[in-house]
C-alpha positions as CSV (number, residue, x, y, z in Angstrom):
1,X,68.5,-120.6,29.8
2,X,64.7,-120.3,29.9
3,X,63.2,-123.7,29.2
4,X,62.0,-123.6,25.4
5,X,58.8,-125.7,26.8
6,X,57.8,-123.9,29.5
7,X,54.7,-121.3,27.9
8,X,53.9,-120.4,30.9
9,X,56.3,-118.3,32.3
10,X,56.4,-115.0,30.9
11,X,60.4,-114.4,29.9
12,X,62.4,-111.6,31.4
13,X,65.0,-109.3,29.7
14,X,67.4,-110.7,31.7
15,X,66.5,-114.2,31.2
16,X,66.7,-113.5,27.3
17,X,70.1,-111.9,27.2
18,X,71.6,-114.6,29.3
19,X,70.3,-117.2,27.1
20,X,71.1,-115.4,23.9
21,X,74.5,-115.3,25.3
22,X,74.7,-118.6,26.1
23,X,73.7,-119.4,22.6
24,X,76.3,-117.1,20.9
25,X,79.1,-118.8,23.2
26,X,78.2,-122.5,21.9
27,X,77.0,-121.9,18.3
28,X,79.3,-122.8,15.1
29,X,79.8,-119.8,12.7
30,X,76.4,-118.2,11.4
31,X,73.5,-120.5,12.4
32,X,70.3,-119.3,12.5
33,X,68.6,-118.3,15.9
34,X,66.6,-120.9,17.0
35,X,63.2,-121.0,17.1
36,X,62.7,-120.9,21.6
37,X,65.0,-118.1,21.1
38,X,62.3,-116.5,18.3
39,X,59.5,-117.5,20.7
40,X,61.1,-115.8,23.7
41,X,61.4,-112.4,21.9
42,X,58.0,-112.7,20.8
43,X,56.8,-113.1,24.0
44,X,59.0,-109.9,25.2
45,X,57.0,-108.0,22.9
46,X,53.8,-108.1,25.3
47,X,55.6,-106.2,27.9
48,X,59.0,-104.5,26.0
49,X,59.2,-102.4,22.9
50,X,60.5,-104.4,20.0
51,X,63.8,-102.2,19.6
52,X,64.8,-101.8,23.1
53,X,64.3,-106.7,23.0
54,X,66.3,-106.1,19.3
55,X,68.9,-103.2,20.6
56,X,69.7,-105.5,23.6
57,X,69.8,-109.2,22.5
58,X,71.7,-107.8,19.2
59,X,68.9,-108.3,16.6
60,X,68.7,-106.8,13.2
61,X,65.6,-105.1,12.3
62,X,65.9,-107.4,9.2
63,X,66.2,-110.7,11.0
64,X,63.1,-109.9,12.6
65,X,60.9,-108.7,10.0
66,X,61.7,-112.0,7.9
67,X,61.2,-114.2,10.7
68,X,57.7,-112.4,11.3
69,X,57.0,-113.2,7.9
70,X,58.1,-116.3,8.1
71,X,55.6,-117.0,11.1
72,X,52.5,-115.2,9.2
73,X,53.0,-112.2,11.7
74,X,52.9,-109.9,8.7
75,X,51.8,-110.7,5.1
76,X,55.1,-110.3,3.0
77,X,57.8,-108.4,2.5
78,X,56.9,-106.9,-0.5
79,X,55.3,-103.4,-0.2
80,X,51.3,-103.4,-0.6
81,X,50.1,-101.6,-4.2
82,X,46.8,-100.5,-4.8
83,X,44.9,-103.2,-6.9
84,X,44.6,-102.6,-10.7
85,X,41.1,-101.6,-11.9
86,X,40.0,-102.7,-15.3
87,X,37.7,-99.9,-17.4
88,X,34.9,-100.4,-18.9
89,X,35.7,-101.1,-22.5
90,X,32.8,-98.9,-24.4
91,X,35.1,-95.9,-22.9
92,X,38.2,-97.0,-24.1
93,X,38.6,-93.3,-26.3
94,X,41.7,-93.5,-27.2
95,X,40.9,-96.4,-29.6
96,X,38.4,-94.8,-31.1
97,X,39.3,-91.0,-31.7
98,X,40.2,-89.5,-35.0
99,X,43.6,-88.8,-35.3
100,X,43.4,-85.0,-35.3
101,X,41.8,-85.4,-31.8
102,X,45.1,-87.5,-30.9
103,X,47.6,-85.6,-31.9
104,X,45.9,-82.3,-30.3
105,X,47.9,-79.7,-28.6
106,X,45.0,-79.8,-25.8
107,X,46.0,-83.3,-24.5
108,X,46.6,-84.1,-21.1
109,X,47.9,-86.2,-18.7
110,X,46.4,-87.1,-15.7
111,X,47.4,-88.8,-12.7
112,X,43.8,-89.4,-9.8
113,X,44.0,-91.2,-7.1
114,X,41.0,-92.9,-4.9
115,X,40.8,-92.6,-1.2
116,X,40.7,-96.6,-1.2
117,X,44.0,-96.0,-2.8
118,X,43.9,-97.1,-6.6
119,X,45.4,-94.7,-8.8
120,X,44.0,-94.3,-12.9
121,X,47.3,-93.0,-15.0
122,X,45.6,-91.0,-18.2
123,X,48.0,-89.6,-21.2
124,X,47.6,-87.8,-24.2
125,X,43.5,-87.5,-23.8
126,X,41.5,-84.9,-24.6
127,X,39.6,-83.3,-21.3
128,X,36.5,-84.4,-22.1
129,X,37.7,-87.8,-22.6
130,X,39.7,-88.1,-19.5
131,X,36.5,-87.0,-17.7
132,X,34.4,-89.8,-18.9
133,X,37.5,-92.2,-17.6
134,X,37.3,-90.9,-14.2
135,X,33.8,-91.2,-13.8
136,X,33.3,-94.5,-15.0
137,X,36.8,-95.4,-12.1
138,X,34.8,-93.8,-9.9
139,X,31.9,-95.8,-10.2
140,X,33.8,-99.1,-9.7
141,X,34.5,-98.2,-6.2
């Protein structure tokens, strides 16, 4: 088994199988991997791909990803959403429309996107309206 103290020595395949094994052959029923074990495939990483150390030492893809979390490696498991953006409120329209401008048949719904990736949802606005909304999104980039 490679020594969990020894930084040092860069960790071979071999050397990580064999002490994964050994490992599996003296744990009791489901007990985490330890941590030398974690630092070992970490340390495979600088010289392996990640699913040929996974695929060999019998990893899940899940186990790893939630110990990299765990370590800071990555920033959560949650997926990323673009941040919301707050409008301006002097064009907040739909507040102050007359209702026959509401309840137009020339509404529409809109759906725009940024390149930094926060998206403005519009529906039931006039053209016009939704026009002034994206320009002032626009500007708060």
């Amino acid at each position: 088994m490679l020594p969990s103290n020894d930084s040092s020595q860069q960790p071979t395949l071999e050397t990580a199988i064999t002490a994964f094994a050994d490992w599996r052959a003296t744990r009791t029923h489901m007990t985490r991997i330890p941590q030398h074990l974690w630092d070992i495939i970490f340390k495979l990483e600088e010289s392996y791909k990640t699913s040929k150390i996974l695929n060999l030492l019998g990893i899940s893809g899940t186990q790893y990803h939630k110990e990299k979390v765990k370590r800071g490696l990555v920033l959560s498991d949650a997926p990323s959403s673009p941040p919301f953006v707050p409008l301006n409120n002097k064009l907040a329209v739909k507040n102050t429309m007359p209702t026959s401008i509401i309840h137009s048949p020339s509404l529409a719904n809109v759906e725009y996107k940024r390149a930094d990736g926060a998206m403005l949802v519009i529906n039931g606005l006039t053209v016009d309206a939704i026009s002034k909304l994206i320009a002032d999104f626009d500007r708060q980039c």
